[in-house]
C-alpha positions as CSV (number, residue, x, y, z in Angstrom):
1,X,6.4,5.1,-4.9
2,X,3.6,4.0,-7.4
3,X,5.4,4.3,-10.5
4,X,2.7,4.9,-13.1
5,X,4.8,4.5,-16.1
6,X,5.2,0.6,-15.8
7,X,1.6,0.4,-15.7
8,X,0.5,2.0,-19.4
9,X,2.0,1.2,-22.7
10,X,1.1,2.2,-26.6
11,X,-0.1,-0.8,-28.7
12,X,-1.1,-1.0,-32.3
13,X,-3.4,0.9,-33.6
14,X,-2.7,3.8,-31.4
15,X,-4.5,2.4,-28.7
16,X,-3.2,3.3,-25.0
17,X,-3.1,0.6,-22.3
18,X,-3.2,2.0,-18.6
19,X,-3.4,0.1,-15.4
20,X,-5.7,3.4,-13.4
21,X,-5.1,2.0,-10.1
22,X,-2.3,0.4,-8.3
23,X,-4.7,-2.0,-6.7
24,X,-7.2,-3.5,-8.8
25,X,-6.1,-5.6,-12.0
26,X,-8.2,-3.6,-15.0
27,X,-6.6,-2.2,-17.9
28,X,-8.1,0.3,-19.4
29,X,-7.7,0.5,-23.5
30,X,-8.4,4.2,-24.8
31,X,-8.0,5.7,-28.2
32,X,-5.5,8.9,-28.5
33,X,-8.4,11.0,-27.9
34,X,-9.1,9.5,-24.5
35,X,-12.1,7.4,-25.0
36,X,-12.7,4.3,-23.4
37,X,-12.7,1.0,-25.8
38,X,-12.7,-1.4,-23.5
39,X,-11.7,-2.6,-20.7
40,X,-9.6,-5.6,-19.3
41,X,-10.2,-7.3,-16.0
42,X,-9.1,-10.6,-14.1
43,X,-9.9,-11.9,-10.7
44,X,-7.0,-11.4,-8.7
45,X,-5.8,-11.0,-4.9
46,X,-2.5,-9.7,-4.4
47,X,0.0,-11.0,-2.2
48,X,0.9,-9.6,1.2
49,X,4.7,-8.4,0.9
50,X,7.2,-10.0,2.6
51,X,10.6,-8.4,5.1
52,X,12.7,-8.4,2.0
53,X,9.9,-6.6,-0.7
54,X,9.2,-4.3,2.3
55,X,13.1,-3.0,2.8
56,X,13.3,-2.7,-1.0
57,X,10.3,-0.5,-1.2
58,X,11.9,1.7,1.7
59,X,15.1,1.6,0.1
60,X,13.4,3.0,-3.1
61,X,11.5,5.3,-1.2
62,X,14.3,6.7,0.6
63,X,16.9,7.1,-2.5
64,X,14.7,8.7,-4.7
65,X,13.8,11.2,-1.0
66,X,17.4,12.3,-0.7
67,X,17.1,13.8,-3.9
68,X,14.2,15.4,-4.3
69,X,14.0,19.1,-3.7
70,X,11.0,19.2,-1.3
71,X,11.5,17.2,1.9
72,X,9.8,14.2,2.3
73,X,6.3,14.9,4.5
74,X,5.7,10.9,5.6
75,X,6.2,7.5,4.5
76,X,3.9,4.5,4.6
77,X,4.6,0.9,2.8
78,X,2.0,-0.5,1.6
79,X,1.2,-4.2,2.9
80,X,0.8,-5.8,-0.3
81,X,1.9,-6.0,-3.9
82,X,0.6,-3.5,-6.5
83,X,-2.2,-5.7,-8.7
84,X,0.0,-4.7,-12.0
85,X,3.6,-4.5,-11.7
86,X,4.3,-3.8,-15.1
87,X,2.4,-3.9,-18.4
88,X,3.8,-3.9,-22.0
89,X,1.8,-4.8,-25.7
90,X,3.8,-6.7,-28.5
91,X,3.5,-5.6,-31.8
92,X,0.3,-8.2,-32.8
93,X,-1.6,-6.5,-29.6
94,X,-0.8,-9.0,-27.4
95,X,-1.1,-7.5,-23.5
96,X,1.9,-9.1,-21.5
97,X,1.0,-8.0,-17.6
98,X,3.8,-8.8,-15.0
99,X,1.7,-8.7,-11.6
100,X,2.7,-8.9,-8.0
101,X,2.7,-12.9,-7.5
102,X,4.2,-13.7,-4.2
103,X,8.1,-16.0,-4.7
104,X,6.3,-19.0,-3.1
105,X,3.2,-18.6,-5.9
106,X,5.8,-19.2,-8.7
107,X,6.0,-23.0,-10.5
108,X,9.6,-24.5,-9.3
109,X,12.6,-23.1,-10.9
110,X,10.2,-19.5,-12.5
111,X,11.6,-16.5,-12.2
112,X,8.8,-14.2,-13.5
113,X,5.3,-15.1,-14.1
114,X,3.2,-13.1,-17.4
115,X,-0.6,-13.2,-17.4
116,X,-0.9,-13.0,-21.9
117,X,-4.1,-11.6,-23.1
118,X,-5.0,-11.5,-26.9
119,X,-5.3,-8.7,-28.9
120,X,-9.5,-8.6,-28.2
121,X,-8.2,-8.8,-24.4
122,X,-9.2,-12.2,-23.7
123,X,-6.9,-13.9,-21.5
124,X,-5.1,-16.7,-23.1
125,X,-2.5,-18.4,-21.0
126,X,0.5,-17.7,-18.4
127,X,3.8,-17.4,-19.4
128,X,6.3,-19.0,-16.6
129,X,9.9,-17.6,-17.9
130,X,12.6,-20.2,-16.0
131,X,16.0,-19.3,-14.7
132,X,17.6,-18.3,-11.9
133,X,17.1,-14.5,-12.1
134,X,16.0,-12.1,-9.3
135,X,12.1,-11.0,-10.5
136,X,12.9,-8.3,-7.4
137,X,15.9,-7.0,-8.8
138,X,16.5,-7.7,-11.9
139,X,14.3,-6.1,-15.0
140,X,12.6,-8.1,-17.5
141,X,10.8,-6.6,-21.1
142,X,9.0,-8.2,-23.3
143,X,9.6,-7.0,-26.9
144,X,8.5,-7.6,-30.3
145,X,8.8,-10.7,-32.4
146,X,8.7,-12.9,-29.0
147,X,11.9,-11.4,-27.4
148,X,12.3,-10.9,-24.2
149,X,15.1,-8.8,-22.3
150,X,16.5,-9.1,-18.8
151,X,18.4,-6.5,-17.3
152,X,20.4,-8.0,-14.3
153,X,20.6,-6.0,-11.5
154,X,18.4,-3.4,-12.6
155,X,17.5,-2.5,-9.1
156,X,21.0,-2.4,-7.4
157,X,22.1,0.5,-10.3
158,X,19.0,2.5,-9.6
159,X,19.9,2.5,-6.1
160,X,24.0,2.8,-6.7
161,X,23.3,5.8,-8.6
162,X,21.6,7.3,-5.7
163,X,23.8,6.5,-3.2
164,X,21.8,4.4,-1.4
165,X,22.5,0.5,-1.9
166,X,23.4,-1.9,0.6
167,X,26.7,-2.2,-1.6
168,X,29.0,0.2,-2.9
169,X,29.3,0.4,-6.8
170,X,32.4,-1.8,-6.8
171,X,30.8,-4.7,-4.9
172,X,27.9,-5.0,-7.4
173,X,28.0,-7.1,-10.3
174,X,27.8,-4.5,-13.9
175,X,25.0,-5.0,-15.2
176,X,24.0,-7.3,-17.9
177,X,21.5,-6.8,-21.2
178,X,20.2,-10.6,-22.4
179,X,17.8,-11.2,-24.8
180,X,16.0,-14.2,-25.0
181,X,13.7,-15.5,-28.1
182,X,10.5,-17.0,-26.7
183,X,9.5,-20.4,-28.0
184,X,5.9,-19.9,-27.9
């Protein structure tokens, strides 16, 4: 499933951030009207998926099939990471890109990894957010005024909610909101 909606986001100005393709890492910054202002790029490989990232992206797959009112024609998994995983703008036009580094590509002891671009779209540094959270399960937003939010097992209510979890709903921890200020 190539959710879309992770990959585009509003920013100042009314400007419209959107990640066209799953595979390539260029962001594409439009106007309301749809017109091209520019567009971001960075060198980038994505990393092939490993056994665990492959049976959540079938477990995803499969949930969201059971419920969908046309059968389900075929399935394929793709062999790597999307480019972008997720995309959001802060309020001073800062693009905050989460993309598909592998677990063994993070720094000791980092969780999640942001690419940060300034407002002109110039990259200007990586963001290495420590803990011991699970980038693969658990959900993480950046918001304004340098907050960030983590939703812990993000992934394990989505799939509770369809009935299709490893666990039932009373073996899973609840879920937890925690926001984090950023010292930048």
């Amino acid at each position: 499933m190539d959710f879309v909606w992770s990959r585009m986001a509003m920013g100042p100005d009314d400007q419209v951030f959107l990640a066209e393709s799953r595979d390539d890492y260029s962001i594409a910054v439009m106007d309301l009207e749809g017109n091209l202002l520019r567009r971001i790029n960075r060198q980038y490989t994505a990393p092939a998926r490993d056994e665990r990232q492959i049976k959540n992206a079938n477990q995803i797959i499969d949930a969201v099939a059971t419920y969908h009112p046309a059968p389900l024609k075929g399935k394929s998994i793709e062999k790597y990471e999307p480019a972008i995983g997720n995309l959001m703008v802060t309020a001073d036009g800062r693009l905050w890109i989460q993309s598909g580094h592998a677990d063994s590509d993070l720094p000791p002891g980092t969780w999640v990894l942001f690419d940060v671009f300034d407002a002109d779209g110039r990259f200007e540094k990586q963001v290495a957010l420590k803990g011991s959270y699970n980038r693969n399960r658990d959900a993480v937003f950046v918001l304004p005024n340098n907050r960030v939010m983590v939703v812990t097992g993000a992934l394990d209510a989505f799939l509770n909610q369809l009935n299709s979890a490893d666990e039932s709903a009373e073996d899973v921890d609840p879920l937890e909101i925690i926001c984090f200020e950023l010292e930048m």
